[in-house]
N, C-alpha and C positions, 0 to 999 in steps of 0.2 A: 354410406351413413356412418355414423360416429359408431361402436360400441361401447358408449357409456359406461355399463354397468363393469365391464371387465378394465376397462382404465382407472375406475373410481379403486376395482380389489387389486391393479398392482402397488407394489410397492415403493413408496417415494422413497427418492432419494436425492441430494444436491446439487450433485453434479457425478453422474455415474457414466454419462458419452466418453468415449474413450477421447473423440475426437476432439472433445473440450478441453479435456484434460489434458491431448497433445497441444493445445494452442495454449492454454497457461502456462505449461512449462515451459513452452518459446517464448511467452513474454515478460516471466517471470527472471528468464535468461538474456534476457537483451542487454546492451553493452554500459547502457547507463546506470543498470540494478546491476551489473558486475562490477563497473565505474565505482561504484559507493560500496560493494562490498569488499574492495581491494585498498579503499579508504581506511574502512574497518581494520582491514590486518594491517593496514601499516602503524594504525593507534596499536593495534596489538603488540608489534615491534617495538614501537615506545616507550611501551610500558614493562616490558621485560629490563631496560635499563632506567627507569625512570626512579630516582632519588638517589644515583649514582651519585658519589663524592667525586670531583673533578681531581685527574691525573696530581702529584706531588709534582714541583717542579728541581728538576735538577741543574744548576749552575757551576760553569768553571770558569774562576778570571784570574788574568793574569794582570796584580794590580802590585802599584806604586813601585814602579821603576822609573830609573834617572831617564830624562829628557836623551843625555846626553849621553845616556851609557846602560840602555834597554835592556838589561841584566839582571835576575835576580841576585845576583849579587852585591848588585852594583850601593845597594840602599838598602837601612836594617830593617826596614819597614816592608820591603818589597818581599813577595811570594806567592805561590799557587793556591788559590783558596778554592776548595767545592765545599758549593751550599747545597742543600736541601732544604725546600719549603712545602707546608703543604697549611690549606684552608680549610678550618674546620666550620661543621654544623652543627648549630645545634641541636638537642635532642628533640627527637619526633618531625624534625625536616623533612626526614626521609622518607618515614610513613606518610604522611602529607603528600609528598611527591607522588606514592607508588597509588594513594585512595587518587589523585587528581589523573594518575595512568589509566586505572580500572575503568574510572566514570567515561573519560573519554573513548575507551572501548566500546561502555556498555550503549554510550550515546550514538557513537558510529555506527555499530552493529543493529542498534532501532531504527534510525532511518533508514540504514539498507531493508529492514524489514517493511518498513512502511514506504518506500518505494515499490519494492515489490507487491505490495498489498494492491498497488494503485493500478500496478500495470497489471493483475490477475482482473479487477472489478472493470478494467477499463476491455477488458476479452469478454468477461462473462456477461454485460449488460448487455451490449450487441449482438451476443451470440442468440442469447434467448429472443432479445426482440426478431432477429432474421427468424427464429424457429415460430414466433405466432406469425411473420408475413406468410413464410410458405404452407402454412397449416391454413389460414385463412384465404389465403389464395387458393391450395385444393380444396377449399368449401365451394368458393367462390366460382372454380371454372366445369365444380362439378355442376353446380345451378344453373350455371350456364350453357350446359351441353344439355339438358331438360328443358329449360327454356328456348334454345333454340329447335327441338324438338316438339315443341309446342308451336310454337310458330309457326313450324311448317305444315305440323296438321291447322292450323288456325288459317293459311292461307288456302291448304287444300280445299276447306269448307266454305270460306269465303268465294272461292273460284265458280261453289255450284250453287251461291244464294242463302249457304244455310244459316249463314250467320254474319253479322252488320260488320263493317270494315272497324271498328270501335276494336274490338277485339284485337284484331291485327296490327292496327297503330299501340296498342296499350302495348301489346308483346313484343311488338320490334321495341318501344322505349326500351324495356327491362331488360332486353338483349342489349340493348348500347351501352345502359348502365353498367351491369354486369362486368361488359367489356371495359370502361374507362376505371372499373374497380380495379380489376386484372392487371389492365395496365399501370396503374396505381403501385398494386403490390411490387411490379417487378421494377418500377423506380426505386423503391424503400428498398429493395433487397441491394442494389446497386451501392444504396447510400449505407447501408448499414454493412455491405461489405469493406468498403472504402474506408470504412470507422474501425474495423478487425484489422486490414493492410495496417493503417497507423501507428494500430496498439502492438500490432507485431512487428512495425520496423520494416514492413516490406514493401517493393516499389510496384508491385502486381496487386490484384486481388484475387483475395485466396479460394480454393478450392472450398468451400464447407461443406459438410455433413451435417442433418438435425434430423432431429427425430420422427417419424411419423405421428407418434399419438405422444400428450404428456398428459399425465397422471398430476394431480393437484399436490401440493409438496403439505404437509400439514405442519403449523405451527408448532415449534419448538415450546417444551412445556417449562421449563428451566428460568429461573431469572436473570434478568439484565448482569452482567458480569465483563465488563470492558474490558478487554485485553487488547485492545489499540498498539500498535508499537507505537505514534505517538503521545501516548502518557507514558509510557518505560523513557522515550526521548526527554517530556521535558522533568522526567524524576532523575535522569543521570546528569542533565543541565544542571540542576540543582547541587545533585551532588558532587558535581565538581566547582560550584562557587563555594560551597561549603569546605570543600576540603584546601581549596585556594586561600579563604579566608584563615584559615590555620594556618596554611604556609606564610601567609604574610603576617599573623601572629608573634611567628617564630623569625621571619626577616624583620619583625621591628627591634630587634635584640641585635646589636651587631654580631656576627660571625667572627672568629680566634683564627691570628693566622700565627702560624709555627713554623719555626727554621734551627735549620743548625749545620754550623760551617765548620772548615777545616783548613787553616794555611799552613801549607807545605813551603818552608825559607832552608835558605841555602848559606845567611850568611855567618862567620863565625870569627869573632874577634874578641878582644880582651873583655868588653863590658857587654858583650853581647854572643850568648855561645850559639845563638841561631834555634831555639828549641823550637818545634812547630805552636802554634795558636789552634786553640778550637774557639767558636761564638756560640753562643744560644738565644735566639730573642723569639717576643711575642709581640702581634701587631695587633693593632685594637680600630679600627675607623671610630670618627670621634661621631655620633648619631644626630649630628647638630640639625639636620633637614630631612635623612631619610627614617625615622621614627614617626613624625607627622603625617608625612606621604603614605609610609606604608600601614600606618591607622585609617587614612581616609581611604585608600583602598579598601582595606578590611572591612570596611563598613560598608560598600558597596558590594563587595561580593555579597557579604550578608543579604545586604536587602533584594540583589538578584537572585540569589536562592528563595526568597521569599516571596518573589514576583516569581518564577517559574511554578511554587507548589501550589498558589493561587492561580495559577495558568490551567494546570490540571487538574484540581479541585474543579475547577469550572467546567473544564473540558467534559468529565467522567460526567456532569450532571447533564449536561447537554446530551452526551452518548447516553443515557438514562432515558431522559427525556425523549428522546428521540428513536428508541429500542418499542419505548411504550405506544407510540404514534404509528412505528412500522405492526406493530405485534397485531392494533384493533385492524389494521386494514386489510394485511395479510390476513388475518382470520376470515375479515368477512369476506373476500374474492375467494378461500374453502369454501366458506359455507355456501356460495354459491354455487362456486362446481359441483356441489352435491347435490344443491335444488335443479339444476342445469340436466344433471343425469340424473337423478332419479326421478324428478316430476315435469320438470315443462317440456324435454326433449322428447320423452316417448310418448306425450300427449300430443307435441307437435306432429311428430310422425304417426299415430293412429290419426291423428287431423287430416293428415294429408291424404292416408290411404285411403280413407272414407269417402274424401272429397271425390279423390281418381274414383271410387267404384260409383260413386254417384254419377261425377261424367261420363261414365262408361253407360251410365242408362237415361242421361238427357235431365237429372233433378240438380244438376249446378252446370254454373258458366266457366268458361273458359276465366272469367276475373276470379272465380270462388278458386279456381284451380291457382291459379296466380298469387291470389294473397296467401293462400296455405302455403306454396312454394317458400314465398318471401318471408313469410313467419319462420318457417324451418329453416331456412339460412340466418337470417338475423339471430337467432337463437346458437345455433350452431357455432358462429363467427363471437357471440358474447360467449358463450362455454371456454371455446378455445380462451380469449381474450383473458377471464379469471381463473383459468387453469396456470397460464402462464404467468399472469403478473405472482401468483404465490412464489413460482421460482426468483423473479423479480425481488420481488420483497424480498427473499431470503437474501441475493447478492447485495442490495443496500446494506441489509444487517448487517453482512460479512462486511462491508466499503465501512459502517458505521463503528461497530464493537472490535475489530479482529478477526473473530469468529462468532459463530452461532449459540445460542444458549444450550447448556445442557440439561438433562433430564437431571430432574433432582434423585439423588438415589433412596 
């Protein structure tokens, strides 16, 4: 028999089986949520050099020598020149760069968080449903072992006349029922192992652990507060069109390019004593096509920043929304667990025992015995069923918000 009252005073908690928590952390580590989190560090590496000014170029030529006579000397004009060139940015280029490094971290680093989120809710749902099959199934074959003990006094008495074959066929039914229940549960347990193997990546099905008795988890008192890692996703998406759109602000302004050279000559004659040359120039792109291109970009970035934070605005409401729909349901499958164990389950069971002392002195039938049975389990198998969906609800919240609400302080 259940004891109710001492389940109802333990104390809830989330997810406190070790063995849960060993299977989270296996699928929280699988190679696809490592896959994305190694995505992550690589934006990380990016952005440690991201609004780098590209390398100075260095140039050596050996220019304007005769055809005929490859010499620096050969021609007054010919000698060794090295250039130096380098390409400037404009101001806040760089910054631009390094806010478009960060975002793409921040954004990497959320989907690996919301991957992981998926692969944790995609262990925890199955695990609880396997934990109401095996609970209901020990309801299940416990009724069944009294039932078949039934039976067998039901035939012993039918054997000597004392009681109509009605009896006997009604309890062999409840036995076979019983039994295609049984067999029922340990299909589901099959299928809902096979769903753990998945979540975990593995090609067996796995060993589980569940709990014997679960305690009702009680609703979180705290308000809705979304912490989703997709809405930190699509708030870095944003914030890297925005910071895009600044860069391309700044690339509709041509870029300054800078040089300066040096020719090293060899020749030396009466009108010409050979003295070296230095150059200085500045290069300008003339912006005839890419000032238009890089406005109509700009503008696009814009508007996709603005279509992401409308992504999320919407998002958070629906996770609102949807916080408030888990919270009334989950409440009432508590509230039932508590009507469960405190009032109909030990009526049930004073039911029953009354019935058995009755049978024991010929004032009820073997059916009074039967329906009290089958009351007590039905009751029993619904306890179990809203004991568990509250942990249920809780992992949706978790699959929903991030996490759970907290207590207000």
């Amino acid at each position: 028999m259940l004891v109710a009252l001492a389940l109802l005073c333990a104390a809830p908690s989330f997810a406190d089986d070790t063995d849960l928590d060993a299977l989270v952390a296996e699928a929280r580590d699988r190679p696809r949520v490592r896959a994305q989190q190694s995505r992550a560090e690589a934006e990380a590496e990016r952005a440690r050099v991201a609004g780098a000014w590209s390398d100075p170029m260095l140039s050596v030529e050996y220019s304007n020598v005769r055809v005929d006579n490859p010499v620096l000397s050969g021609h007054p004009m010919s000698g060794l020149q090295f250039r130096v060139q380098q390409g400037l940015h404009l101001p806040g280029w760089s910054a631009a760069a390094r806010e478009v490094g960060k975002a793409r971290v921040a954004m990497a680093g959320s989907q690996a968080d919301e991957l992981a989120l998926r692969a944790e809710i995609a262990v925890r749902e199955p695990w609880w449903r396997l934990t109401r099959e095996r609970l209901q199934a020990k309801v299940t074959a416990a009724h069944l072992q009294r039932t078949r003990e039934l039976l067998s006094a039901a035939e012993s008495r039918y054997a000597t006349g004392a009681i109509g074959q009605h009896a006997v066929l009604r309890l062999t039914v409840e036995r076979d029922r019983l039994e295609e229940r049984l067999a029922d549960h340990g299909a589901e347990e099959i299928r809902l192992r096979t769903l753990l193997a998945a979540a975990l990546g593995r090609d067996e099905l796995p060993e589980v652990e569940t709990p014997d008795s679960v305690p009702p988890l009680p609703v979180p008192a705290g308000p809705a507060d979304p912490s989703r890692p997709q809405l930190d996703a699509l708030e870095a998406g944003a914030r890297i069109a925005e910071a895009r759109a600044e860069q391309l602000r700044i690339d509709a302004r041509p870029d300054v390019n800078v040089w300066a050279g040096y020719r090293l000559r060899t020749i030396n004659t009466a009108m010409d004593d050979g003295a070296d040359l230095i150059a200085l120039g500045v290069g300008v792109p003339l912006p005839i096509a890419s000032t238009r291109k890089a406005s109509a970009e700009r503008a696009a970035a814009i508007l996709d920043a603005r279509d992401l934070r409308l992504q999320g605005e919407d998002l958070r409401v629906e996770l609102t929304a949807g916080w408030a729909s888990i919270r009334e349901r989950w409440d009432r499958s508590a509230a039932k667990t508590r009507a469960y164990d405190q009032r109909l389950l030990p009526a049930a069971e004073a039911m029953l025992s009354t019935t058995r002392s009755d049978f024991s002195t010929g004032r009820a039938s073997f059916a009074d015995l039967l329906e009290a049975e089958r009351a007590l389990l039905e009751l029993e198998r619904a306890r179990i069923d809203a004991a568990v969906q509250t942990h249920l609800y809780a992992v949706e919240a978790l699959g929903l918000l991030g996490r759970l609400p907290q207590e207000v302080p």
